[in-house]
ROMAR-115357 format. One record per residue (C-alpha): residue number from 0; z, x, y. Coordinates in nm, 3 decimals, always signed. Layout:
N
<NUM, <Z, X, Y>>;
...
//
This chain:
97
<0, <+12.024, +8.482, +16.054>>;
<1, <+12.322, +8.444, +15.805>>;
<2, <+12.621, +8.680, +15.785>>;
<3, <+12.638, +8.943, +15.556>>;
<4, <+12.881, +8.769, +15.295>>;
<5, <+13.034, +9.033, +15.112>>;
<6, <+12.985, +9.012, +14.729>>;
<7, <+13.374, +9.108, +14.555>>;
<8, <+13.410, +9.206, +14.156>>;
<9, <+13.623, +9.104, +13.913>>;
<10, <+13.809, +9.394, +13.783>>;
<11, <+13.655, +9.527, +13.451>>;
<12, <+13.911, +9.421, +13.132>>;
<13, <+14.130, +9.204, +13.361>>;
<14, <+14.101, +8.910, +13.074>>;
<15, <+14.119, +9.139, +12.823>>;
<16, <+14.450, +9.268, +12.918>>;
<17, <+14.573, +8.948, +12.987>>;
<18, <+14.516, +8.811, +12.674>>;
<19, <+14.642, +9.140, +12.479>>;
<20, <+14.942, +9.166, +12.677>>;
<21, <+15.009, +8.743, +12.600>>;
<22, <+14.915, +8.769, +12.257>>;
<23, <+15.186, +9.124, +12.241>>;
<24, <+15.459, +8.868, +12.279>>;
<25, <+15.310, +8.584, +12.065>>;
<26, <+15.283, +8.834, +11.746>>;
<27, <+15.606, +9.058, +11.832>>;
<28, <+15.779, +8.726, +11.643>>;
<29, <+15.544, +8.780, +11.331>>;
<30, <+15.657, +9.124, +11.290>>;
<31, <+15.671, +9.452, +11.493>>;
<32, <+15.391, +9.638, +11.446>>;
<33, <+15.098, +9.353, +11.560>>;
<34, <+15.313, +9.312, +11.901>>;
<35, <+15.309, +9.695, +11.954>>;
<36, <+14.966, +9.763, +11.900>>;
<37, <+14.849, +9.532, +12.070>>;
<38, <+15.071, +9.587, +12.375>>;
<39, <+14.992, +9.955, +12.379>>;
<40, <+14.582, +9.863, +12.359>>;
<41, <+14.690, +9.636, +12.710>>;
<42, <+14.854, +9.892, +12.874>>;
<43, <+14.568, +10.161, +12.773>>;
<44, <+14.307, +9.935, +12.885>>;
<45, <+14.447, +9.826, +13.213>>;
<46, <+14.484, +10.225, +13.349>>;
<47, <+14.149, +10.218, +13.457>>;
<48, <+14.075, +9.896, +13.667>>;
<49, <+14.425, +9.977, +13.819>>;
<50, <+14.249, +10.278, +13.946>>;
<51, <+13.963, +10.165, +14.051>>;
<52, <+14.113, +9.876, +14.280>>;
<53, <+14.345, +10.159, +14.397>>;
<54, <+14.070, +10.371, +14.569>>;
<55, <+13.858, +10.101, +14.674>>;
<56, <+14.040, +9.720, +14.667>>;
<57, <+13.806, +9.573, +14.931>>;
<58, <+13.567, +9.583, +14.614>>;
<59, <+13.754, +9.342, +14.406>>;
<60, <+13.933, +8.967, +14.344>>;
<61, <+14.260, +8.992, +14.431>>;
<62, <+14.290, +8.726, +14.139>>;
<63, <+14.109, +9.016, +13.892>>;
<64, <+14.363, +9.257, +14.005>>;
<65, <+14.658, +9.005, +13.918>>;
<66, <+14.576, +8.939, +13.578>>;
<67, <+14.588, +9.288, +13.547>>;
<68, <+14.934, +9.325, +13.668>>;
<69, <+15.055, +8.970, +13.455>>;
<70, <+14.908, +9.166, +13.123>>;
<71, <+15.082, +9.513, +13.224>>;
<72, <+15.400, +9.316, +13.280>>;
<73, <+15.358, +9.080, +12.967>>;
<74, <+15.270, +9.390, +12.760>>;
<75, <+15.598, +9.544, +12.858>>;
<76, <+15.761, +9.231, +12.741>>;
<77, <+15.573, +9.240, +12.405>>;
<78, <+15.703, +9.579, +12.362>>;
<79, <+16.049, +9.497, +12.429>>;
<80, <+16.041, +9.167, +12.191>>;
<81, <+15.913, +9.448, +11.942>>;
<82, <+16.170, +9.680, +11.946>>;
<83, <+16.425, +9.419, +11.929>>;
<84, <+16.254, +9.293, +11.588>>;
<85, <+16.256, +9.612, +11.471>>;
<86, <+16.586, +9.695, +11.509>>;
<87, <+16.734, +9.334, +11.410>>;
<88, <+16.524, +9.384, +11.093>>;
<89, <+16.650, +9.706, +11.017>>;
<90, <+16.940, +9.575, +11.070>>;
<91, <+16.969, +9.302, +10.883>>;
<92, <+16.816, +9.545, +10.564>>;
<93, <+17.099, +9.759, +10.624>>;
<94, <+17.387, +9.527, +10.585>>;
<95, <+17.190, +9.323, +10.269>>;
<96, <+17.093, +9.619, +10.074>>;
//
């Protein structure tokens, strides 16, 4: 008789938020607002799978729960690249107007 081999998840949205936290900091260089939005939709979406591999982690990848964390972390970095747009921009309006 075979051991019971236990079956683990992959954390639900853990590409998603990868991919929206990569592509924050790809379009924060095409203006502001795409890198924001899409940072903030990351961070939204990754609350819950950080939750649920907080109350039960046996449950899940370990590699799910790190693309979580890279997207949080990239998304944070989108945000930042952002901001710094926005405020070069304005700026840069201020002193040519």
């Amino acid at each position: 008789m075979k051991p019971d081999i236990p079956v683990k998840l992959n954390l639900p949205y853990a590409d998603a938020v990868l991919v929206l936290g990569i592509l924050s900091v790809a379009l924060s260089f095409a203006g502001a607002l795409p890198g924001l939005i899409s940072a903030f939709i990351a961070l939204k979406l990754a609350d819950k799978p950080k939750e649920l591999y907080k109350y039960a982690p046996e449950l899940y990848h370990k590699s799910s729960y790190g693309k979580i964390r890279a997207g949080i972390v990239t998304a944070w970095i989108g945000i930042v690249f952002s901001l710094l747009v926005l405020i070069s921009a304005l700026i840069l309006y201020s002193f040519f107007r």
